[in-house]
N, C-alpha and C positions, 0 to 999 in steps of 0.2 A: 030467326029462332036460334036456340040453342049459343049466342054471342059471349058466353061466359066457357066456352071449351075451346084449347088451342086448338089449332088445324093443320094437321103437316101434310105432304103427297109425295109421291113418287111417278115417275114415269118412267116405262121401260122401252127403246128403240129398236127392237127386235127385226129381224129379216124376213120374219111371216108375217109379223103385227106391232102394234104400237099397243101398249097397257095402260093404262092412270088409274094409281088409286089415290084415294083420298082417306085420314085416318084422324079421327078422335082422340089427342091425348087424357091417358086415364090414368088414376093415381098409383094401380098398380103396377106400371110400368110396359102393358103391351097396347101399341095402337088398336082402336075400333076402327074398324073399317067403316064408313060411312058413303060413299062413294065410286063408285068403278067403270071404266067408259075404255071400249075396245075395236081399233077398226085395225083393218087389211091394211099391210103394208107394202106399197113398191115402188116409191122410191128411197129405198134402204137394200144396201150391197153390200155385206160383207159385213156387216156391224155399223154401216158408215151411213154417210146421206151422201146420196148420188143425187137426187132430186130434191132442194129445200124446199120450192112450191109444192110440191105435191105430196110431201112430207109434212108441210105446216098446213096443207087441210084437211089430212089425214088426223095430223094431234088436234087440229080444231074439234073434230066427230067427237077424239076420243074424250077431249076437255069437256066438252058441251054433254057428253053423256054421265059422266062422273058427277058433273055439276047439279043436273038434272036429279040425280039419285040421291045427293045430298043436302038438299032441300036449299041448293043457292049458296053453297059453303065456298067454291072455289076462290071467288077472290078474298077471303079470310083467311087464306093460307099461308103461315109463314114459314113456312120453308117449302123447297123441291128439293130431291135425290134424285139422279142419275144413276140408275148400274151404266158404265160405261165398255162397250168391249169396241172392236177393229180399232182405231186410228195408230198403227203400227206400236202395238201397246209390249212393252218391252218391263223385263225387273232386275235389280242386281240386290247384292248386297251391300250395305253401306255399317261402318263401324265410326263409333262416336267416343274419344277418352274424355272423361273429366277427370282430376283428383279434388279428393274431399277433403274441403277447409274445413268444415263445419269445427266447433270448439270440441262435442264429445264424438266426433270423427263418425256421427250416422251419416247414412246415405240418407238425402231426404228427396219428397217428389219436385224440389226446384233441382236438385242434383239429376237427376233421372231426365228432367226437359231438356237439361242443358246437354247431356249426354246425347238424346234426341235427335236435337238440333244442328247439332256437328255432326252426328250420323247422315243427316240428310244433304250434306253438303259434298255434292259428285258434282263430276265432271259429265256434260250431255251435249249433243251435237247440236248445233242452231237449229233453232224451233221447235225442242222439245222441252217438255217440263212435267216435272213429278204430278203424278195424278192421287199417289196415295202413300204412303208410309206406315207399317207398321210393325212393330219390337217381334223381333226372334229371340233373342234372349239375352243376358246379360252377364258377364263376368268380371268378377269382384279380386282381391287380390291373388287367394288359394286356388286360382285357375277354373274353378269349377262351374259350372253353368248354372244360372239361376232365373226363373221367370218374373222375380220380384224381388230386388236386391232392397227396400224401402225398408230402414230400422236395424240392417246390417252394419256392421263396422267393418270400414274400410280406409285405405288411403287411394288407392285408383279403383275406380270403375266404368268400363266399357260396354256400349250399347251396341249389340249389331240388330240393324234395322233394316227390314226389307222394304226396297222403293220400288215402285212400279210407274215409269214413265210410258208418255205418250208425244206425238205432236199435236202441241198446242191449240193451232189453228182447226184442225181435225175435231181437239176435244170442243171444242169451243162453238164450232155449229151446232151442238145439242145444247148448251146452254142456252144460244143465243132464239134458237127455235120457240123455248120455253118464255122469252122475252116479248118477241116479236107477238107472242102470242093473250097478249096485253098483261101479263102477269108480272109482279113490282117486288115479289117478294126474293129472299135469297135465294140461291141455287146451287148445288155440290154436286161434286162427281166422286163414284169408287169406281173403283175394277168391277166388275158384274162377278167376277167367284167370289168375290169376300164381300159383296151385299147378298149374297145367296147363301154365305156360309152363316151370318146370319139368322137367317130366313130357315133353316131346316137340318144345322146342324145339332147335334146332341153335344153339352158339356164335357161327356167322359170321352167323345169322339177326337174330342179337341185336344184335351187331356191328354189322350193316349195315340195321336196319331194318326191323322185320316187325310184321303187325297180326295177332293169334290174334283171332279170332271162335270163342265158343262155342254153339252154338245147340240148346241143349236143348229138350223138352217144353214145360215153361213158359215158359225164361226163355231170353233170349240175353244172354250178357256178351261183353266184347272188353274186348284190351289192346292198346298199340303200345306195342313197344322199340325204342328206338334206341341203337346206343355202350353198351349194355346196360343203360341207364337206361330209368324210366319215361316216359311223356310225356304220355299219354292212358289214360282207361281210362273203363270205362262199363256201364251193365246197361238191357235195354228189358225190359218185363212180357211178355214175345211169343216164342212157339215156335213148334212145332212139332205144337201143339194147334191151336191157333190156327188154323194151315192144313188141320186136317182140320174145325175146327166151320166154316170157308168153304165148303169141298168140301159138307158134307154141309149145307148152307143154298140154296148156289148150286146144286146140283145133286137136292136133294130125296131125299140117302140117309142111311142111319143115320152118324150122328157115330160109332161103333165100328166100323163098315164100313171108314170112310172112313181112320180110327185104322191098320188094320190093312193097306191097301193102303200105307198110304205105309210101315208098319214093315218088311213083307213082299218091299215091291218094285218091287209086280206095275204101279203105277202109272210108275217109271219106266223098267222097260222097256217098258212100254208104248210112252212119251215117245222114249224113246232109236232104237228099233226102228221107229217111224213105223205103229204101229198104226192104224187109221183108227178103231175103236170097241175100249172095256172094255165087256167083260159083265158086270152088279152083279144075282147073284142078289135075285130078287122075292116070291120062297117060290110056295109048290105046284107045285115043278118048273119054275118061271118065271123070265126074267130080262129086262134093262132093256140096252137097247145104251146106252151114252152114248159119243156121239164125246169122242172122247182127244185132243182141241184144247179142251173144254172143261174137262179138268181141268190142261191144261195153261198154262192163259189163266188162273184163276182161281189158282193157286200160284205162276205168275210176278209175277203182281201182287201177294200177300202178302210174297212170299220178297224181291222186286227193292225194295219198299217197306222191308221191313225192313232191308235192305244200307243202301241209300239214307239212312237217317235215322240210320243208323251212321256213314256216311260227312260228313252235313250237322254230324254233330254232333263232329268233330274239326278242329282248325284246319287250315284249307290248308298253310300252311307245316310243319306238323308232318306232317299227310298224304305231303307231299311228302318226305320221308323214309323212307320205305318201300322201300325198296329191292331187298328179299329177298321183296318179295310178301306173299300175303293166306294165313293156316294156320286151314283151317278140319276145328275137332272140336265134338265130342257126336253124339247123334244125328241131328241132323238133316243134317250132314255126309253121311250117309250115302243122303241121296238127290241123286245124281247129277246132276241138271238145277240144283242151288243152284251146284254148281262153274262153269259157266258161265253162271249169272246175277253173280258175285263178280266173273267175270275183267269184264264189262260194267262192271257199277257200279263198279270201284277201278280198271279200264284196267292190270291188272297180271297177274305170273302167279296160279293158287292151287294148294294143295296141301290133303289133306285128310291128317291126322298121328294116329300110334298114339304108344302109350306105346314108350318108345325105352328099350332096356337093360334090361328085364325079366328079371330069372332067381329060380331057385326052383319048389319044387314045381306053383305055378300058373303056366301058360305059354299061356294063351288069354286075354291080356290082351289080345290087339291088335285093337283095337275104339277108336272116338274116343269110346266114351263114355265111356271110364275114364281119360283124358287125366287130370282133376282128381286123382282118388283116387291115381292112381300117382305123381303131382306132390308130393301133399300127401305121400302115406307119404316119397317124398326128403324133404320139409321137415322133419318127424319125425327124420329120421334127422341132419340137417343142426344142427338146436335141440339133439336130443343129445350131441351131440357139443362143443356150445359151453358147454353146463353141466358136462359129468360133471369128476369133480376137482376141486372147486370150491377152487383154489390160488388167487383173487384176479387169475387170467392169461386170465380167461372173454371180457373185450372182444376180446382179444389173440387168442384162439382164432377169436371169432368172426369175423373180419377175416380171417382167414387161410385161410379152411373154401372161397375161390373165389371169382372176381370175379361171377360169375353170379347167385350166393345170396347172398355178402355182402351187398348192397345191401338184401335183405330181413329181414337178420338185426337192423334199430336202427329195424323197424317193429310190433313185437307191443303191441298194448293192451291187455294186460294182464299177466297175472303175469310174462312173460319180461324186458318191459324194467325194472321192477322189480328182478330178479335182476342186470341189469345195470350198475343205480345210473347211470344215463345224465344 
C-alpha cells in the first residue's frame, strides 16, 4: 500500500535506548511520520557500540516495530540518517579562498562550492574523517562577514567552514549495523547537535544566536549558531550517568536507585519543593533519610562543572553571540534544577525544546530526547529530495531546499557529496 510515497528513516543510537522512525515525504516539505519502533539499550557506552551483537538485536526490535506500524514500509526506504555522537567526535575551523573569474565578476553557487571544498581540506590524524561540514560565514573583498555572498560582486571570496571529525572505523559501526541488518538503501551520518538543531530549533534562534546543549546519558554534545552559521560545536564523555554513579558514591546508595530517582523525578522535586530529606528504601521494610541538600550539593557540582567547561571551551567573542539564549535537550534536560544551574553559568535565558512540527500516526514525540531522531528523520527527508530526479540540477536543488539546511547539505562524508561531484 501507499507505493507511490517516498520513504526516508532515521535511527538514533542512544545510551538508554535505540529510536527508529520512519517518515512519509510530503509536498510541503515536513516528513509524516508513519512509523516508530523503540527498545532498551546496553550494549551502547558512551555514544558508541560496545557490544555489536546485542546492539544489532536490539535495532532488530526497534526495526521490526517501526515496520510493524508502518504497514510493511521499511524495506522501501531510501534513505537512513544517523545522529551520530561519541567516536572521539572532534571540530575545527576550516577556511576555503576562491577568486572570481566570472565575466560580470558575481559570486555564483559553483563559486560558493568551490570555496566549500577547499574549506574542507584539513589536515587529520590517521583514522579519522570529516563527519559533517557546515558554512559559518563568508567574506568577500570589504572584509565584512556575510551569510550569503551569492550575486555579490567580488574579486576574492573566502568560505570559513566548520568540520566536525570523528574516527572513522568508530563511525562506521553504526552504518554498518544498519546494513547488516538487511537494509540496501543509503545511509549518512551528522553530529547528533545539528540533526537536533533541526528538529526544534526556531529560525530567528538561528538568526540571532543560540547555543543547543544536548545532555544525554552518556554523552553531552552542543552546538552554537549564529546568522544560521556554524561557529562552535563540541562533545564531553559525561551525562547523566555520571551524575547518578556521584549520587550513589557520595551518598552510599545503589547506582540503579540513584539511576531512577533522577529518571522519575522524585529527586527534583524534591529540590524544587524544599524537601528537607529523600527517603531511600533500605530493604526489610527499612529506609535511610538522606537530607535533600545532599543530593542537591553533589549534582550541582556535576551539572555546573559540566556547563562550565562547555562554556570554557568556546571563545568569548563567539560566546558573546548568543543572543537568543541557551536550548537545552535530551534527557537530562529534563531534570529541572540543570535549567537554573545553565541560566547561572551562560548569564542568559534557557529553554528546554521538544521536537517542533511533528505530525503522523506517532504524536508522543514531545520529549527532548527525541530532539536528534526527529531532526535527523527532517535530514532524511531534506538529502531526498536533493537526489530524486537525478537531471544533473541536484546542487541546484540542494541550495534551494532552505537557508537553514542548506548550509548542511555540501557537508556529508561520504556517499552524498560524491553524488554531488563537489
Amino acid at each position: 500500500m501507499f507505493r507511490n510515497r517516498t520513504i526516508v528513516g532515521a535511527v538514533e543510537f542512544g545510551s538508554s535506548g535505540i529510536c527508529v522512525l520512519l517518515g512519509a515525504m510530503q509536498p510541503e516539505g515536513t516528513p509524516e511520520i508513519i512509523g516508530r519502533g523503540e527498545a532498551f539499550a546496553n550494549g551502547i557506552v558512551k555514544g558508541e557500540i560496545d557490544s555489536s551483537d546485542t546492539v544489532f538485536d536490539q535495532l532488530g526490535q526497534a526495526l521490526n516495530d517501526a515496520d510493524a506500524m508502518s504497514g510493511g514500509e521499511l524495506n522501501n526506504c531510501s534513505l537512513f540518517v544517523i545522529p551520530v555522537s561519541g567516536c572521539d567526535i572532534r571540530s575545527c575551523q576550516g577556511r576555503g579562498a576562491v577568486t572570481i573569474d566570472n565575466p560580470d565578476g558575481r559570486i555564483t553557487e559553483a563559486d560558493r562550492a568551490r570555496a566549500h571544498k577547499i574549506a574542507r581540506v584539513c589536515r587529520l590524524d590517521a583514522g579519522r574523517g570529516i563527519l559533517n561540514s557546515s558554512e559559518s560565514f563568508f567574506v568577500i573583498d570589504d572584509g565584512l562577514r556575510r551569510r550569503d555572498p551569492i550575486g555579490q560582486t567580488a574579486y576574492k571570496m573566502e568560505a570559513w567552514v566548520h568540520i566536525v571529525h570523528g574516527v572513522l572505523n568508530r563511525m562506521e559501526n553504526f552504518r554498518q549495523l544498519i546494513r547488516n541488518s538487511g537494509l540496501e538503501c543509503p545511509v549518512e551520518m551528522v553530529f547528533s547537535p545539528m540533526a537536533a538543531a533541526e528538529g526544534v530549533l526556531a529560525g530567528e534562534e538561528r538568526e540571532n544566536g543560540v547555543l543547543l546543549i544536548d545532555i544525554g546519558a552518556g554523552v553531552t554534545d552542543y552546538v552554537l549558531e549564529f546568522n544560521r552559521g556554524v561557529l562552535a560545536s563540541g562533545q564531553l564523555q559525561v551525562g547523566m550517568l555520571h551524575a547518578a554513579n556521584d549520587l550513589a558514591l557520595g551518598l552510599n546508595i545503589h547506582v540503579d536507585t540513584a539511576r531512577k530517582m533522577l529518571e522519575d523525578g522524585s529527586i527534583a522535586s524534591a529540590i524544587l519543593e524544599r524537601h528537607e530529606f529523600i527517603d531511600i528504601p533500605a530493604g526489610l521494610n527499612k529506609s535511610r533519610r538522606i537530607p535533600t541538600a545532599s543530593f542537591e550539593t553533589i549534582l550541582d557540582l556535576r551539572l555546573r562543572e559540566l556547563l562550565e567547561i562547555i562554556r570554557s571551551g568556546i571563545e568569548p567573542e563567539v560566546l558573546s553571540l548568543v543572543n537568543s539564549g541557551t536550548v537545552l535537550i535530551g534527557g537530562g534536560s529534563l531534570f529541572e534544577p540543570v535549567q537554573q544551574i545553565a541560566r547561572e553559568v551562560f548569564q542568559g535565558t534557557v529553554r528546554v525544546a521538544r521536537p517542533a512540527d511533528t505530525r503522523g500516526v506517532v504524536t508522543s514525540l514531545n520529549n527532548p530526547r527525541y530532539s536528534a531522531v526527529w531532526g535527523a528523520l527532517k535530514i532524511a527527508d531534506y538529502y531526498q529530495r536533493c537526489t530524486e530526479d537525478d537531471d544533473g540540477g541536484a546542487i541546484k536543488r540542494m541550495l534551494n531546499v532552505g537557508d537553514s539546511v542548506r548550509k548542511m547539505f555540501l557537508n556529508v562524508g561520504s556517499g552524498l557529496i560524491d553524488s554531488f561531484k563537489l
